[in-house]
C-alpha positions in Angstrom: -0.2 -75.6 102.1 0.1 -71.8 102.8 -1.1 -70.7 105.8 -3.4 -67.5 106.2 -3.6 -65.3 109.0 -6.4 -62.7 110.3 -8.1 -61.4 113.2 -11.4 -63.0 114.5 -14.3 -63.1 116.9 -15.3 -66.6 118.2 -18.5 -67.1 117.4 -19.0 -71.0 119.2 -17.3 -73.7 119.9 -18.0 -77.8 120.5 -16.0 -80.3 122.3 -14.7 -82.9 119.8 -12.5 -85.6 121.0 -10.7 -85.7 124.1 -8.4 -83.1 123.2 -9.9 -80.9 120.3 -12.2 -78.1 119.6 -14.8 -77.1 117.0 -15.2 -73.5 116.3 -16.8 -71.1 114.2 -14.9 -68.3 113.8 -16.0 -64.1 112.5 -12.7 -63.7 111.0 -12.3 -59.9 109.3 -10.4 -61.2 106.4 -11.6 -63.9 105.1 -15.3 -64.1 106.8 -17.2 -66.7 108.5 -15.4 -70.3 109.3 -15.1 -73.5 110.6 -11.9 -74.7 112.2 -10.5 -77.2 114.0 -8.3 -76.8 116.8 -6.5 -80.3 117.2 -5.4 -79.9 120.9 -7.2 -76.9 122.0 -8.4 -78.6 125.1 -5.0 -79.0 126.7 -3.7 -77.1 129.2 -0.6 -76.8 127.2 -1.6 -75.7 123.8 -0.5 -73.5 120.8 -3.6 -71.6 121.4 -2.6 -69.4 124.6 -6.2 -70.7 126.1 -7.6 -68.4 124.1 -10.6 -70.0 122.4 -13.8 -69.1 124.7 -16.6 -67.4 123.3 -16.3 -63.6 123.3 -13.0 -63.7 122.8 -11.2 -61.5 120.0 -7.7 -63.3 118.8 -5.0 -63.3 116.0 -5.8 -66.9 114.6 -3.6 -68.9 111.8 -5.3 -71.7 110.1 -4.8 -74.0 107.0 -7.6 -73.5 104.7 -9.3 -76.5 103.2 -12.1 -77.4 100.7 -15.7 -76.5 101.3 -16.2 -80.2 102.2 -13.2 -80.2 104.9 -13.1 -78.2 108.3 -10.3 -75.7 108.3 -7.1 -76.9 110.4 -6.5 -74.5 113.3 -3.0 -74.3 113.8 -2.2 -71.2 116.5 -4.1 -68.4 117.9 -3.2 -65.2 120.5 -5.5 -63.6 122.6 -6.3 -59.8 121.8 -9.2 -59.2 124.1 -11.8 -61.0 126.4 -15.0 -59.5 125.8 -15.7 -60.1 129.4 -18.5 -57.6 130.5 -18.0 -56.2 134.0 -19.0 -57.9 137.3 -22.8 -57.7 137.3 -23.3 -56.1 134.0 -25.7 -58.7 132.7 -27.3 -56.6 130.2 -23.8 -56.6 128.6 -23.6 -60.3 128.9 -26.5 -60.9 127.2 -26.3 -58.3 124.9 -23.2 -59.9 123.8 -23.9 -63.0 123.2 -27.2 -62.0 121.1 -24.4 -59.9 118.9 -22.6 -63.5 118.4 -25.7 -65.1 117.6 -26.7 -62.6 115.1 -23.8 -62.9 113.2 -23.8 -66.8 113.3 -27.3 -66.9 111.9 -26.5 -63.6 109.3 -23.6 -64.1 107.6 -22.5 -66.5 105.0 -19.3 -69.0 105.5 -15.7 -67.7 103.6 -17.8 -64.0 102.8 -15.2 -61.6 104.1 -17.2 -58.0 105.6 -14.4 -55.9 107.3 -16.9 -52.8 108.0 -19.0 -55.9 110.0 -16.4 -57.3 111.7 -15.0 -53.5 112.8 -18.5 -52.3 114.3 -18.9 -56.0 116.0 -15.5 -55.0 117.7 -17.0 -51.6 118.6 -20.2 -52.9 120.1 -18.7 -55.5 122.2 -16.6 -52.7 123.7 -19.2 -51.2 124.6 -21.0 -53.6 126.2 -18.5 -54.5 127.9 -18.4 -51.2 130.0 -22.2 -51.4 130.5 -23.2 -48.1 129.5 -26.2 -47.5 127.2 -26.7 -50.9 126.0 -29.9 -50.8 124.6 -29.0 -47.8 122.9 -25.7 -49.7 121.4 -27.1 -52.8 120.6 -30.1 -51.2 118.3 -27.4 -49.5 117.1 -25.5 -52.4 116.3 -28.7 -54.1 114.4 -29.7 -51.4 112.2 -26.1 -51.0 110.8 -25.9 -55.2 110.5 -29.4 -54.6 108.4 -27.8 -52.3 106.4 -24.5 -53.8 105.6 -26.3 -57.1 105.1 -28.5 -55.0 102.4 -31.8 -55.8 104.6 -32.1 -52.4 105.9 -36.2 -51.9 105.7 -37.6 -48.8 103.5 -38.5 -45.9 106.4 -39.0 -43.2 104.0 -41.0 -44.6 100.7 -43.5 -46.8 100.3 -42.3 -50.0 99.5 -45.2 -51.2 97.5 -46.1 -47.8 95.3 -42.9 -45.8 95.8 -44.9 -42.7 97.3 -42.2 -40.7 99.7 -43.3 -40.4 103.1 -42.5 -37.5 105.4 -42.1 -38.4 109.1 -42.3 -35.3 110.9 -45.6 -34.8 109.0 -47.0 -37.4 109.8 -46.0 -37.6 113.7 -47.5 -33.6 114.0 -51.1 -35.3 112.3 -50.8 -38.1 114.6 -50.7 -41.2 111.9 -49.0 -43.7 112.3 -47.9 -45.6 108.3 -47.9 -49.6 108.5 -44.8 -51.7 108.2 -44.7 -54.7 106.1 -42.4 -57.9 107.2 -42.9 -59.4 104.3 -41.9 -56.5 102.0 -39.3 -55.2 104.1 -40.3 -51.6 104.8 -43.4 -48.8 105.4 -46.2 -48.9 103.9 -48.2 -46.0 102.9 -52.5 -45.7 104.3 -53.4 -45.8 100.7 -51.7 -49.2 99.6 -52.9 -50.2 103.2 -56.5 -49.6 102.6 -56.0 -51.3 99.4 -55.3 -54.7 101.3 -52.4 -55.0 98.8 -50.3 -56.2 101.7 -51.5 -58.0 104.3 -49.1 -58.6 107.0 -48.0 -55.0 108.4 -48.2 -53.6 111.8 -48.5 -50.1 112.5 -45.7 -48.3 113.8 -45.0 -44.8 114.7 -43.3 -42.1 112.9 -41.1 -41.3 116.7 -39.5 -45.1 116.3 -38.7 -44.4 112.7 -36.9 -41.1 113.2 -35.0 -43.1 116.0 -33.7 -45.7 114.1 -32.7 -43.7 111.3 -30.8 -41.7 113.8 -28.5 -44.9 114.9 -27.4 -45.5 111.6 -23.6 -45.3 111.2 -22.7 -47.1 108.2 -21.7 -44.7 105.3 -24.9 -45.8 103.1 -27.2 -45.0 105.8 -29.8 -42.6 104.9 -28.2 -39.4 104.7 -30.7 -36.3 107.1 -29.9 -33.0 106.7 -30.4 -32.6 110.7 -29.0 -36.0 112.5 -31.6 -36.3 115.3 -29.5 -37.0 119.4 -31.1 -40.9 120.0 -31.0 -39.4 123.6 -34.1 -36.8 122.5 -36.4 -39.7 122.1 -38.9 -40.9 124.8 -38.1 -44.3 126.8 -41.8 -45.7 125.2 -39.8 -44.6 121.7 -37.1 -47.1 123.0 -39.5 -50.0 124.1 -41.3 -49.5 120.9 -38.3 -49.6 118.6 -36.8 -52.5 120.4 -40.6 -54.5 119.6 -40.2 -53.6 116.2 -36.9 -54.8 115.5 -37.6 -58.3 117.6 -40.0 -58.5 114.7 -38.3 -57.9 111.8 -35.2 -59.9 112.8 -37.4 -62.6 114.0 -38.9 -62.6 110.4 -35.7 -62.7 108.6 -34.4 -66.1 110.4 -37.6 -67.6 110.2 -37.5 -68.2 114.7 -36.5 -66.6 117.3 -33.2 -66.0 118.4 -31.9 -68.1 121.7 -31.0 -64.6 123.8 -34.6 -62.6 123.1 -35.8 -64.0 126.3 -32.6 -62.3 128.3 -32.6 -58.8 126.3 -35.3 -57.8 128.5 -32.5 -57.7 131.8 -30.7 -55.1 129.4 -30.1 -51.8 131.0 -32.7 -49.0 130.0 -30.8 -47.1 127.0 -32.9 -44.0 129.1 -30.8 -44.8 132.4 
C-alpha cells in the first residue's frame, strides 16, 4: 500500500487501547479523516508527541476503505496552536474553530483555501488580538466556502435588490430568514410568505460583508474598515451568526457558552 502524505489540523482525539489513539484529522490534501495511531500513547513513538488538539503536523498515513479507519503511520510537529498565558478568549475561540470544522465538513473532501484560512485564524488567536473580530471573520468566509453564505443584498424569496445604506439612513431594519438562508424584503414579510425571520439591522449587514475574504465574497466598490462599526454592531453580529450556525447543525455548538469570555473585537 502507498502511503500519502499532507499537512493537517487535529481536530479530536480518543484513547483506544492501552497504547493507541483515535483521531480525526483536517488534513489540506486530502480533507477530513479518521486515523489510527497504533502507539501514539507511548512515550517513545513515531509521532514526535505531537497528536494534541490544536496542533498543526506533517502526518503520513495508509489510506483504507470507507469502512476501515486510516492507519497512522508517523507525524511531525509544525506548530502548537497554544494561545498565550491567560488569553482565554483565544482558547476558546480556538477550539470553537475545531468544532466548526468537525461538524462542517465532509470526510475524504479535500478544501485547501479552508484549511489555509483555519491556519490563519488560529494564528491569530493565538496572539490574542482582536479575536472577535477574527473569529467572525473566520465564520463568514467558512459560510462562504461551504456555499452557505446567506443572501445580504436580494431578497431571497422575490429576488428584489436591497440597498443597505438606504435603508440604515430611513431607519428599517429588512428580516432575515433561517430557513431560507438570507434577507428578506418588508414586502414578502408582510406577505407572511416566510415565517421564521428575525429582524436585523442594515449596520450588522454592512459588517459582515466587510469581513469577507474569500475571492467569491461579494465584491463593494468601497470595502468598509470592520473597526468603523459600533461595539453594539459587534454584539449584534455575533447574535446573528450564533443563530444561523446554530440552525445549520440543527444544536448548539459545545464552546457557545465560553465565546462570551472572548476579548471585545472593540478593545
Amino acid at each position: 500500500m502507498s502511503i500519502d502524505h499532507s499537512d493537517a489540523i487535529v481536530l479530536k482525539y480518543v484513547e483506544f487501547s492501552e497504547s493507541s489513539l483515535i483521531l480525526t484529522l483536517f488534513t489540506r490534501d486530502f480533507g477530513k479523516i479518521h486515523g489510527l495511531a497504533k502507539g501514539g500513547r507511548r512515550l517513545k513513538n513515531p509521532f514526535e508527541s505531537a497528536l494534541d488538539l490544536l496542533t498543526q503536523i506533517r502526518v503520513s498515513f495508509i489510506r483504507k476503505n470507507s469502512d476501515a479507519l486510516d492507519l497512522l503511520t508517523e507525524s511531525k510537529l509544525i506548530n502548537r496552536f497554544r494561545p498565550q498565558r491567560r488569553n482565554f478568549g483565544g482558547m476558546y475561540a480556538s477550539f470553537y474553530l475545531i468544532e466548526l470544522i468537525d461538524q462542517m465538513t465532509a470526510d475524504g473532501e479535500p478544501v485547501p483555501i479552508l484549511y489555509d484560512r483555519a491556519v490563519q485564524a488560529l494564528s491569530q488567536f493565538q496572539k490574542g488580538i482582536g479575536i472577535e473580530r477574527e473569529l467572525l471573520a473566520f465564520e463568514w468566509d467558512l459560510l462562504e466556502i461551504s456555499g452557505l453564505r446567506p443572501s445580504t443584498r436580494i431578497c431571497v424569496e422575490c429576488g428584489r435588490p436591497m440597498d443597505l445604506l438606504e435603508l440604515e439612513r430611513e431607519k428599517q431594519r429588512p428580516f432575515f430568514a433561517m430557513n431560507d438562508g438570507g434577507l428578506l424584503c418588508a414586502r414578502c414579510r408582510e406577505e407572511g410568505i416566510v415565517r421564521e425571520a428575525v429582524p436585523v439591522s442594515a449596520p450588522v449587514l454592512r459588517l459582515l460583508e466587510s469581513l469577507g475574504r474569500s475571492e467569491s465574497a461579494v465584491s463593494m466598490e468601497s470595502p468598509e474598515d470592520p473597526g468603523e462599526f459600533s461595539k453594539s454592531t459587534w454584539g449584534e453580529a455575533r447574535g446573528l451568526m450564533n443563530m444561523y450556525i446554530c440552525h445549520l447543525l440543527g444544536r448548539k455548538p459545545l464552546m457557545y457558552d465560553y465565546l462570551r469570555n472572548m476579548v471585545s473585537a472593540k478593545e
